[in-house]
N, CA, C and O atoms as a DFTB+ gen file, in Angstrom:
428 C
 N C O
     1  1     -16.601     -57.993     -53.348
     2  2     -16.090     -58.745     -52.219
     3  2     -17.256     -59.548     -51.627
     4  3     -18.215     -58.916     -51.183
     5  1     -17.254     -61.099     -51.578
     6  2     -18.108     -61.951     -50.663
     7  2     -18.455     -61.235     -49.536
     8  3     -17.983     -60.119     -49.323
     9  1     -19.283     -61.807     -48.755
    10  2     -20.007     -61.598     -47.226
    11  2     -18.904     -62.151     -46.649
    12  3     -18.408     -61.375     -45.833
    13  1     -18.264     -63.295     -46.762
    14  2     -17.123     -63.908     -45.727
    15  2     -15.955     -63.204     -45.842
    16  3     -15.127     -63.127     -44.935
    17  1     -15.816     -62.522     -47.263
    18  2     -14.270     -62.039     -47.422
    19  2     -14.398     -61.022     -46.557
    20  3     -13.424     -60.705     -45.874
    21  1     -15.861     -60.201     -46.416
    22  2     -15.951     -58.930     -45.943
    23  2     -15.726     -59.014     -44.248
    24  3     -15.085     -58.262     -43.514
    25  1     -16.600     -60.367     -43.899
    26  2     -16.362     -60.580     -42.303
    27  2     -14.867     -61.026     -41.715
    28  3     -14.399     -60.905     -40.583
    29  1     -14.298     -61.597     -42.951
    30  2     -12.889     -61.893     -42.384
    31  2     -12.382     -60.723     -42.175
    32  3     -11.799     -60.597     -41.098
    33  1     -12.421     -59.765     -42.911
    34  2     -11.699     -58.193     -43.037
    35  2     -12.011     -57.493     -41.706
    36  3     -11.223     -56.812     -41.051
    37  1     -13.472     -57.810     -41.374
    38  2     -13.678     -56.764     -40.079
    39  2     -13.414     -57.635     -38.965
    40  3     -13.381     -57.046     -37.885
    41  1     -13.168     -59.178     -38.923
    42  2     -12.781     -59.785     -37.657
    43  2     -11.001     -59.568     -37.706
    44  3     -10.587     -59.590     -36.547
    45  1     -10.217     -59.431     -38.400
    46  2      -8.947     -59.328     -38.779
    47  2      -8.476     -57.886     -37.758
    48  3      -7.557     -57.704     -36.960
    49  1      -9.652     -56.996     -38.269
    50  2      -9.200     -55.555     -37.814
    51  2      -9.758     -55.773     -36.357
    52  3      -8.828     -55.592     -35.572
    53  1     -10.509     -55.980     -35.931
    54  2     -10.874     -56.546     -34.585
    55  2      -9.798     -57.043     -33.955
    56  3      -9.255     -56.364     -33.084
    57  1      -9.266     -58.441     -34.327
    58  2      -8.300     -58.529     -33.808
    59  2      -6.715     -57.730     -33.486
    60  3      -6.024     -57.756     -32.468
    61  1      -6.450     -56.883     -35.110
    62  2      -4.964     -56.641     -34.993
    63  2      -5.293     -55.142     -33.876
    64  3      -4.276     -54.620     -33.420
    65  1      -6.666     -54.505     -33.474
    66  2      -6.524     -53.738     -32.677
    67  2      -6.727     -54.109     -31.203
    68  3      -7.097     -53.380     -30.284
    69  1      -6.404     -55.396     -31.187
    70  2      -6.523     -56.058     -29.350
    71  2      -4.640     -55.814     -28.779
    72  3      -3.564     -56.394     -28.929
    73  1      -4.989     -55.026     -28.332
    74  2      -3.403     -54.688     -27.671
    75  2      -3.429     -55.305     -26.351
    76  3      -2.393     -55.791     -25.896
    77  1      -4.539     -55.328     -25.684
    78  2      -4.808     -56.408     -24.167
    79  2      -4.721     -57.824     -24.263
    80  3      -4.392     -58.533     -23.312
    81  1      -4.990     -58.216     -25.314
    82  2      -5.286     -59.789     -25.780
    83  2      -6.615     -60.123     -25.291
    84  3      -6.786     -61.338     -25.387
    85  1      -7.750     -59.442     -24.744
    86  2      -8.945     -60.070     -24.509
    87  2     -10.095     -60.175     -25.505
    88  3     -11.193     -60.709     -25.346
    89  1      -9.506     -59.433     -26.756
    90  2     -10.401     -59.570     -27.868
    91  2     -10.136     -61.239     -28.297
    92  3     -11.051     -61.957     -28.698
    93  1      -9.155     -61.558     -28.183
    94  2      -8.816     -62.910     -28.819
    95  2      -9.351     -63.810     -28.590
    96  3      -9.805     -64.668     -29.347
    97  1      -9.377     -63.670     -26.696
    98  2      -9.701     -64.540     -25.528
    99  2     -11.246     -64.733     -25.524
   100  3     -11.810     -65.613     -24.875
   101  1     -12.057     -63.551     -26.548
   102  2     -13.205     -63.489     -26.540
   103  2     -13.845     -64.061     -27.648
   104  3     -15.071     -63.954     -27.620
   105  1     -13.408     -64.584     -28.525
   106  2     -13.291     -65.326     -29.772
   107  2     -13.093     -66.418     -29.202
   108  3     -14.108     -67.090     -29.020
   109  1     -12.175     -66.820     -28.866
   110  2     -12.127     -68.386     -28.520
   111  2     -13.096     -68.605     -27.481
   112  3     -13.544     -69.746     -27.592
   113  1     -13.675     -67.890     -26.380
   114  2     -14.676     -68.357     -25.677
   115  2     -15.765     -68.449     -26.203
   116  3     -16.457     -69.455     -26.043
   117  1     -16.187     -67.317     -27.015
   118  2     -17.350     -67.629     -27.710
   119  2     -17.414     -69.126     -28.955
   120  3     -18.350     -69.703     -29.510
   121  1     -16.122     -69.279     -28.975
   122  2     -16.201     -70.869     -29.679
   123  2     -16.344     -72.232     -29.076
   124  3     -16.807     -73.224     -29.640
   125  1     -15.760     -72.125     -27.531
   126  2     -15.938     -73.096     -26.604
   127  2     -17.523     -73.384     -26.542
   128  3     -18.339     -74.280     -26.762
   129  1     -17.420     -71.854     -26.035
   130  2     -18.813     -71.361     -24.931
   131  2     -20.288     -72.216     -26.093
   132  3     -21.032     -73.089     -25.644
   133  1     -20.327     -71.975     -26.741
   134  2     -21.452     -72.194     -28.205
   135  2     -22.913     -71.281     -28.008
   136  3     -23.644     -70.902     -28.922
   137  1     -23.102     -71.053     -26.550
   138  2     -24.430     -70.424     -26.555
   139  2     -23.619     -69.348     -24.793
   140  3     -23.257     -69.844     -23.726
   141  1     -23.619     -67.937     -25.198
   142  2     -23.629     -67.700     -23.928
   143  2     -24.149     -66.046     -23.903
   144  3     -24.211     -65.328     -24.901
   145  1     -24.494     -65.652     -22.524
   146  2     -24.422     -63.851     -22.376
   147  2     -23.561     -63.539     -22.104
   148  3     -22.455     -64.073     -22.190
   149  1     -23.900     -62.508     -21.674
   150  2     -22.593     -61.165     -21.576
   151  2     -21.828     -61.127     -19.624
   152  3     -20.803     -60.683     -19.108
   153  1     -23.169     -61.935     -19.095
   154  2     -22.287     -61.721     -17.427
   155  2     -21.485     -63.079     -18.162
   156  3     -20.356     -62.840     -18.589
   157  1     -21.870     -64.102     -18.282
   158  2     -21.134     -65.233     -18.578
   159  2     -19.344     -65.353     -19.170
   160  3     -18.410     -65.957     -18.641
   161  1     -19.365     -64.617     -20.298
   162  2     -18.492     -64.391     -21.024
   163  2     -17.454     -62.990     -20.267
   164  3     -16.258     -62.839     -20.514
   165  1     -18.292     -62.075     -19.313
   166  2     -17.334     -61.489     -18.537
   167  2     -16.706     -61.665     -17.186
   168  3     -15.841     -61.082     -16.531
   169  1     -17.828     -63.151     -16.969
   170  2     -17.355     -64.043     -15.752
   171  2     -15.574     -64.786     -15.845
   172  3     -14.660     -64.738     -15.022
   173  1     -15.666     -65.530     -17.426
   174  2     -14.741     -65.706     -17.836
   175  2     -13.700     -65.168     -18.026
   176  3     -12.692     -65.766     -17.649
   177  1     -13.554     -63.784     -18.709
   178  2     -12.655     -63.556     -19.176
   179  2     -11.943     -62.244     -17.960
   180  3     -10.806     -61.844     -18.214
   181  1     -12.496     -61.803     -17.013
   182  2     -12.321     -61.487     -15.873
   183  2     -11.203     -62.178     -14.987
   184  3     -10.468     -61.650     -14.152
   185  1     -11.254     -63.168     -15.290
   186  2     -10.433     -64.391     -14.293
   187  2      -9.047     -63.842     -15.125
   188  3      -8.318     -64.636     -14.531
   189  1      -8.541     -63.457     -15.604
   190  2      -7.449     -63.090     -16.332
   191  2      -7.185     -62.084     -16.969
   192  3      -5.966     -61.913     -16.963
   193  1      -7.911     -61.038     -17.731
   194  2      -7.958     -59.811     -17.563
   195  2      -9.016     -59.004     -16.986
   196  3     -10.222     -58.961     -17.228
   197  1      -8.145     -58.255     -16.012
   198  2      -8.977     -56.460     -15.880
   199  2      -9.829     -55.783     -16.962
   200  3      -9.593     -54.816     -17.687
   201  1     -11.078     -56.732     -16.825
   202  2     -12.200     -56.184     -17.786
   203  2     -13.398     -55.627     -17.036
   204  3     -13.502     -56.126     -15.916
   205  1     -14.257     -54.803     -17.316
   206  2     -15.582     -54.622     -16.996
   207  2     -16.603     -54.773     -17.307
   208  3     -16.790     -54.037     -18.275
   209  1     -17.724     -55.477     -17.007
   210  2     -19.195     -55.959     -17.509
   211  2     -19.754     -54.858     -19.084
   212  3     -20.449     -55.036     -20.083
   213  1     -19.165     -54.045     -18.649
   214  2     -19.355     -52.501     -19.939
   215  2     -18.662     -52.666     -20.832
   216  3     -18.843     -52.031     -21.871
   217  1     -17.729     -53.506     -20.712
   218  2     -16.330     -53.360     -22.253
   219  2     -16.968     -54.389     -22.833
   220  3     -17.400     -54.390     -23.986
   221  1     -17.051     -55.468     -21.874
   222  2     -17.233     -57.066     -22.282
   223  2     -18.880     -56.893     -23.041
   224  3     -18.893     -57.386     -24.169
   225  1     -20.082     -56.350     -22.648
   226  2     -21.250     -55.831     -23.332
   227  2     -20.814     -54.900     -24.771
   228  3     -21.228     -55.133     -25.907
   229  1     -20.085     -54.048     -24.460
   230  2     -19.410     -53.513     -26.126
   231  2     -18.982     -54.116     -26.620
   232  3     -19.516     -54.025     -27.725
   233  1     -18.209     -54.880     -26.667
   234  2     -17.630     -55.650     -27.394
   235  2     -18.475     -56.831     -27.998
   236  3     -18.017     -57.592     -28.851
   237  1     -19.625     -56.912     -27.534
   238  2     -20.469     -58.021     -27.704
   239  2     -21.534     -57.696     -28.887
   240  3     -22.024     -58.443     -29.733
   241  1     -21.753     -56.001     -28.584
   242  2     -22.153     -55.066     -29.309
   243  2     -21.987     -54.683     -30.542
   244  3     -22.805     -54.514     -31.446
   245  1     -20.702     -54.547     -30.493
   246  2     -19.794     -53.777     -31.403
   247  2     -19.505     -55.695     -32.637
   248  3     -19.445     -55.775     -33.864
   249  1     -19.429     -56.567     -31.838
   250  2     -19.361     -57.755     -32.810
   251  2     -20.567     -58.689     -33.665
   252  3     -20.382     -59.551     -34.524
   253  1     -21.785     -58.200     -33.120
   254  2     -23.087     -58.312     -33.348
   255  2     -23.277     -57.750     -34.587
   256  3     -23.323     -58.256     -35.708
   257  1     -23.408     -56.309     -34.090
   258  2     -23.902     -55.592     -35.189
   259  2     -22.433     -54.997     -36.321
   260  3     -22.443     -55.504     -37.442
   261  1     -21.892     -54.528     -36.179
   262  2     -20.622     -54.248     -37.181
   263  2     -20.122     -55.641     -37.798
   264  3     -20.028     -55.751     -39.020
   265  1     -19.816     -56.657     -36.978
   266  2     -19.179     -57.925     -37.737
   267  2     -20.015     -58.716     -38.584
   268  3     -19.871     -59.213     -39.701
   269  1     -20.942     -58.690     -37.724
   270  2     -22.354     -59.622     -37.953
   271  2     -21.910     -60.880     -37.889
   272  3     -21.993     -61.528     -38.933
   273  1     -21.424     -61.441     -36.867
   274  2     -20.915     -63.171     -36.688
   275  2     -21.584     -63.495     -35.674
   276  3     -21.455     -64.718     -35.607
   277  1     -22.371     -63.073     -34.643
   278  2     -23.377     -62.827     -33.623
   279  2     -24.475     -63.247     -33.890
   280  3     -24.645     -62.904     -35.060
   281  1     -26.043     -64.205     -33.287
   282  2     -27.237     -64.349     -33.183
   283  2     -27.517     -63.833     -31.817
   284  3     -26.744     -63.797     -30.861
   285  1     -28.787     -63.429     -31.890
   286  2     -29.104     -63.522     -30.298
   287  2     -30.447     -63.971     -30.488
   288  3     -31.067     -64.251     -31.514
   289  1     -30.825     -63.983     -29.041
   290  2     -32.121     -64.640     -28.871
   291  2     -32.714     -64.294     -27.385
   292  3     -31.829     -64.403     -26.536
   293  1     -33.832     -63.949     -26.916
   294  2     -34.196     -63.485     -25.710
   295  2     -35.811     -64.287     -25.503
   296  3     -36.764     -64.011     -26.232
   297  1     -35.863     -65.067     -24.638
   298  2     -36.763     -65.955     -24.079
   299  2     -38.008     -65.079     -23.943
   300  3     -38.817     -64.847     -24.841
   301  1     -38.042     -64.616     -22.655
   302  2     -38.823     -62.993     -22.110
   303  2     -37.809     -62.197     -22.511
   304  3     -36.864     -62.169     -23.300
   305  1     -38.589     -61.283     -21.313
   306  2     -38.123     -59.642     -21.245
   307  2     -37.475     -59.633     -19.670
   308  3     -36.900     -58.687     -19.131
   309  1     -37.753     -61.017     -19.086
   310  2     -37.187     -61.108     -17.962
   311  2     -35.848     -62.066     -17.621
   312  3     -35.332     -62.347     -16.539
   313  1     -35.403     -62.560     -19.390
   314  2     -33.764     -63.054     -19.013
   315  2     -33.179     -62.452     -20.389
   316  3     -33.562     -62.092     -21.502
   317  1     -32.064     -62.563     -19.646
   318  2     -30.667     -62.030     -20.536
   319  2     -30.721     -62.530     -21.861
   320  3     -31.034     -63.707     -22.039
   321  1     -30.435     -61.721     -22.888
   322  2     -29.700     -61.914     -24.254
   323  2     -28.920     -63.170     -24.264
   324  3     -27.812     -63.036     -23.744
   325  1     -29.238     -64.575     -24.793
   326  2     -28.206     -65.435     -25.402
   327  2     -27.718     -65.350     -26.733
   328  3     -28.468     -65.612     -27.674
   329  1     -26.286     -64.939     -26.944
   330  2     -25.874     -65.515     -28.004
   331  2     -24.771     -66.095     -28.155
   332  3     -23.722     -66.231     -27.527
   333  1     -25.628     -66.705     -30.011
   334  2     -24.672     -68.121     -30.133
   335  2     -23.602     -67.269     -31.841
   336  3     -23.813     -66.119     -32.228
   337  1     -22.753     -68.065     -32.387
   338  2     -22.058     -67.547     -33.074
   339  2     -22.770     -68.221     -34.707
   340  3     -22.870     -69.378     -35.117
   341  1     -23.017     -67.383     -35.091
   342  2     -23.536     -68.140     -36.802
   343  2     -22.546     -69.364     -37.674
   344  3     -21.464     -69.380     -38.260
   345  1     -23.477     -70.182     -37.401
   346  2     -22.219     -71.687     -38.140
   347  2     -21.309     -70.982     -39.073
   348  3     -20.175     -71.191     -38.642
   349  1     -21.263     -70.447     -39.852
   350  2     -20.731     -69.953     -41.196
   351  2     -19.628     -69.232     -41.111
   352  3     -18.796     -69.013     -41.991
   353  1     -19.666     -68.733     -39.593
   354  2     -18.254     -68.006     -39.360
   355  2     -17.075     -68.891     -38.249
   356  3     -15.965     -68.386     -38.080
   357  1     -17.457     -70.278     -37.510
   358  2     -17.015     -70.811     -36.934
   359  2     -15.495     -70.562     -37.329
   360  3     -14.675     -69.821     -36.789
   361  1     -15.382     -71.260     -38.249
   362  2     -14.117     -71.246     -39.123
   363  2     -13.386     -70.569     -38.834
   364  3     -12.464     -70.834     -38.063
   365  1     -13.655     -69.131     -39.555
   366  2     -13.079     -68.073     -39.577
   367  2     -12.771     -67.545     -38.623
   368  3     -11.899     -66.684     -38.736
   369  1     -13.345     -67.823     -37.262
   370  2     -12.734     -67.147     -35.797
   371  2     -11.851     -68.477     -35.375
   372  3     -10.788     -68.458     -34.753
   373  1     -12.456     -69.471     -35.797
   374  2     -10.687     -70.844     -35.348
   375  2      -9.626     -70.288     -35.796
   376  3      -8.882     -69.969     -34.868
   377  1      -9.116     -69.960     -37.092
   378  2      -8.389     -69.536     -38.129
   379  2      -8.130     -67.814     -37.451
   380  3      -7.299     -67.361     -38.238
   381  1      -8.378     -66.906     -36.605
   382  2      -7.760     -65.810     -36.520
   383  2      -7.525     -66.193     -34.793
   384  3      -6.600     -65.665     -34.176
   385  1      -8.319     -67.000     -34.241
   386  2      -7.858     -67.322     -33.089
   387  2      -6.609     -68.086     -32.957
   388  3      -6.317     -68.209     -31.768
   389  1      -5.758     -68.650     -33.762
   390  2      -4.716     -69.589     -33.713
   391  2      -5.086     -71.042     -33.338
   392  3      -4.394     -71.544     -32.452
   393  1      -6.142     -71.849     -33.914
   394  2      -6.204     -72.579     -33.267
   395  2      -6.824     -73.732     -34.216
   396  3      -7.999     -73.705     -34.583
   397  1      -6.063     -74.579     -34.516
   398  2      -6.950     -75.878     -35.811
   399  2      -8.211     -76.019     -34.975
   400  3      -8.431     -75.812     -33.781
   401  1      -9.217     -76.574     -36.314
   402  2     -10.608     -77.067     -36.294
   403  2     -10.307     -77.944     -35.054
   404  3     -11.007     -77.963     -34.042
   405  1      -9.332     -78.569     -35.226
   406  2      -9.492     -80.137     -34.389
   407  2      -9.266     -80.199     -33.406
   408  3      -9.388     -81.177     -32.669
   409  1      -8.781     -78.886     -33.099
   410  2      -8.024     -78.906     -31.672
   411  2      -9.327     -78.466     -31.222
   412  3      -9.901     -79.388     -30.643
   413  1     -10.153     -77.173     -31.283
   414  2     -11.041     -77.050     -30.580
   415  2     -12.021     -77.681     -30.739
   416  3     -12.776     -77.413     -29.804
   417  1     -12.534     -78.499     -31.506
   418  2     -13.593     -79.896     -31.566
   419  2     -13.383     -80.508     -30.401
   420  3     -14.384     -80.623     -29.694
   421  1     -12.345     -80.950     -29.975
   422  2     -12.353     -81.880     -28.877
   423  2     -12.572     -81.043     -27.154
   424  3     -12.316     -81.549     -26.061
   425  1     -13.141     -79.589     -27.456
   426  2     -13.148     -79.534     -25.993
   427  2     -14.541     -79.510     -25.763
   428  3     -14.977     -79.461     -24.613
């Protein structure tokens, strides 16, 4: 099995176990978003679901290292973790997010 067949498999199961819908919501932000942390992305997705800075950090966690579709990057030791999403999987989170290339190009 490819590296992509394998990441589609573990973003697939990622998704079909979002019973809240904020796993989804967290995919497509991280596709908007292109570079963000973890208050950022739980700033967002807060506005619409009952999440906590702790789920939204696991989940950030848990997609980093298990999915591996995650970069990060840390300036110092005195700012937050940015990450951005590895070109190579763009795709593949448009495509489980519901959403053509083209549509989210234009935002």
């Amino acid at each position: 099995m490819s590296l992509k067949a394998s990441i589609m498999t573990r973003l697939e199961k990622f998704v079909a176990a979002d019973v809240t819908g904020y796993r989804k919501k967290f995919l497509d932000l991280v596709i908007k978003c292109k570079e963000f942390t973890v208050d950022q992305i739980h700033d967002l997705i807060s506005k619409e679901y009952a999440v906590t800075r702790n789920e939204v950090a696991s989940m950030v966690g848990y997609i980093q290292s298990k999915v591996g579709i995650l970069k990060s990057h840390k300036e110092s030791y005195k700012t937050p973790i940015v990450y951005t999403v590895k070109d190579e999987y763009i795709d593949i989170i448009k495509l489980l997010v519901g959403k053509s290339p083209q549509s989210v190009a234009g935002i």
